[in-house]
N, C-alpha and C positions, 0 to 999 in steps of 0.2 A: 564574483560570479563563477560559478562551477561551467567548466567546459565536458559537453558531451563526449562519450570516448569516437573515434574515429570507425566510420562508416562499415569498415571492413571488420574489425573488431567486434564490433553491435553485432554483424550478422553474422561471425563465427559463435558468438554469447547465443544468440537465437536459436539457432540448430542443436547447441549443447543444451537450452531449455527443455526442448519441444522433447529430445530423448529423454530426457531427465524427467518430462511429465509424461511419457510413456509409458517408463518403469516404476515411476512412483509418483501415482496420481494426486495433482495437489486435494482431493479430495483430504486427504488424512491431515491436513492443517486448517482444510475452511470448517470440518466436522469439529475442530474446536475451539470453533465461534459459534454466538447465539446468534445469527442472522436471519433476520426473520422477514416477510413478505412486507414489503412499503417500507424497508432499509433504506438509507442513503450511508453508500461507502464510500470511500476514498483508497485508491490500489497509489501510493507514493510509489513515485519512483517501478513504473508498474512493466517496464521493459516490453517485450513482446505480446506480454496479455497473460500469462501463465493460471493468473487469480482472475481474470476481469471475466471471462466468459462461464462458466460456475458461479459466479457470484450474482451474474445477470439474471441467473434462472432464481438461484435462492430466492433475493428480492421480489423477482416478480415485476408485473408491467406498471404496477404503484410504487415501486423501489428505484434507486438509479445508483447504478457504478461509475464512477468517475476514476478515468484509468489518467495519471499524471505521471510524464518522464522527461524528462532533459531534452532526450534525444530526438529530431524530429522523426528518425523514420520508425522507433517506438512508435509514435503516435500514429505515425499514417499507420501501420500495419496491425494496429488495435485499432480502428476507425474503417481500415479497408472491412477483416475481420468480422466484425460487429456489423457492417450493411451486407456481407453477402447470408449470414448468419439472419439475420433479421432483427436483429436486435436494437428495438427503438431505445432502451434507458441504459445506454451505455455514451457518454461525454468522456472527451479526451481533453487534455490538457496540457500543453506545452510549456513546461516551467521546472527551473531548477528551486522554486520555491514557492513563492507566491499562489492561491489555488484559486483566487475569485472568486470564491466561493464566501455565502455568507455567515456572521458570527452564526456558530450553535445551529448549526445545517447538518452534520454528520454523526451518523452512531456509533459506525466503527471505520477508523485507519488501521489500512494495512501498512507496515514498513519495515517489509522483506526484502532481507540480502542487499541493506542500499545503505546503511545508516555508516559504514566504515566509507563509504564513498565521500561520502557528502563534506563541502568546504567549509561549510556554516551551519554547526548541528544545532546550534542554539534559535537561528530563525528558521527552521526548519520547526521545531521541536513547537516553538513559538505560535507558529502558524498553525499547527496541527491543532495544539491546545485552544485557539483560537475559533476553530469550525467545527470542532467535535460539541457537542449538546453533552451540559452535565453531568449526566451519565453514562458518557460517551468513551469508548475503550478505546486503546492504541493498540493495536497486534503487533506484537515486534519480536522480529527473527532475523538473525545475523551471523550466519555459520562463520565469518571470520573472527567475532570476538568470544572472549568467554565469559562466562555467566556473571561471575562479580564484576568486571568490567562493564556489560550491562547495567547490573542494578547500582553500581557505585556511579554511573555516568547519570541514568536517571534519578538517582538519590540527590546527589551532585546539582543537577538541575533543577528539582522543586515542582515540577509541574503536572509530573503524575505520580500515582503511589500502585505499584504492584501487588494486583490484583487474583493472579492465578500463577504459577509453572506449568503450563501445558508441555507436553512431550518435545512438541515440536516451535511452540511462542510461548512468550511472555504476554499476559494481558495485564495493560496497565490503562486504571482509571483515574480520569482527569481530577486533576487536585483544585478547588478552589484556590482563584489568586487571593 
């Protein structure tokens, strides 16, 4: 089981987010996704909320973002967030994997800047493949690794087949088992 990083940590991460979505709005990454009103997303690994609150508005009050991270105070402060905000279709999720969510529920996962983290890529990977709806995309962006490492790790895997090179992600669509 993956251990959350320590408290202090998370909240120095936080503050370097929030600049970092100051100066470069994650708008220029959700603009290339097709997300469309009555969406059901998934933010992996979704830290502060950087994706969850943009993405509440694309979907819409028929859509719902499901923001999921290790860390509990992640989720409190994407949950605080989201009630002062007003934001009814926004679900948080406390999990280093697992999402309780049901088979073929979701359109698009997000899984940014997380996947060099993670202890167990494969049940991760697993479960993603698992909630996403057949024609369901993975968004995946990982400034720590490089791009054949990516497609050799997903190739490696079997479970999605890359589907675009965006600028800034990789969209890969889910592979029939």
């Amino acid at each position: 089981m993956q251990k959350p990083m320590p408290a202090l940590m998370f909240k120095g991460m936080s503050i370097i987010l929030k600049l970092r979505d100051i100066f470069r709005p994650r708008d220029d990454v959700l603009n290339e996704l097709d997300i469309h009103q009555g969406f059901k997303v998934l933010d992996f690994g979704c830290g502060p909320g950087s994706y969850v609150f943009d993405t509440s508005k694309r979907v819409g009050k028929d859509g719902k973002i499901f923001a999921l991270d290790i860390h509990p105070l992640a989720v409190k402060k994407v949950k605080d967030t989201a009630l002062k905000m007003g934001l009814s279709n926004v679900e948080t999720i406390c999990s280093d994997c697992q999402t309780g969510l049901q088979n073929k529920e979701i359109d698009i996962v997000f899984l940014y800047d997380i996947f060099h983290m993670l202890s167990d890529k494969i049940s991760v990977l697993l479960e993603i493949h698992r909630i996403l709806k057949d024609n369901g995309i993975l968004s995946f962006s990982d400034h720590h690794m490089k791009k054949k490492d990516i497609l050799l790790t997903m190739e490696e895997i079997g479970l999605f087949k890359l589907s675009k090179h965006n600028k800034h992600t990789y969209s890969f669509i889910k592979r029939k088992k």
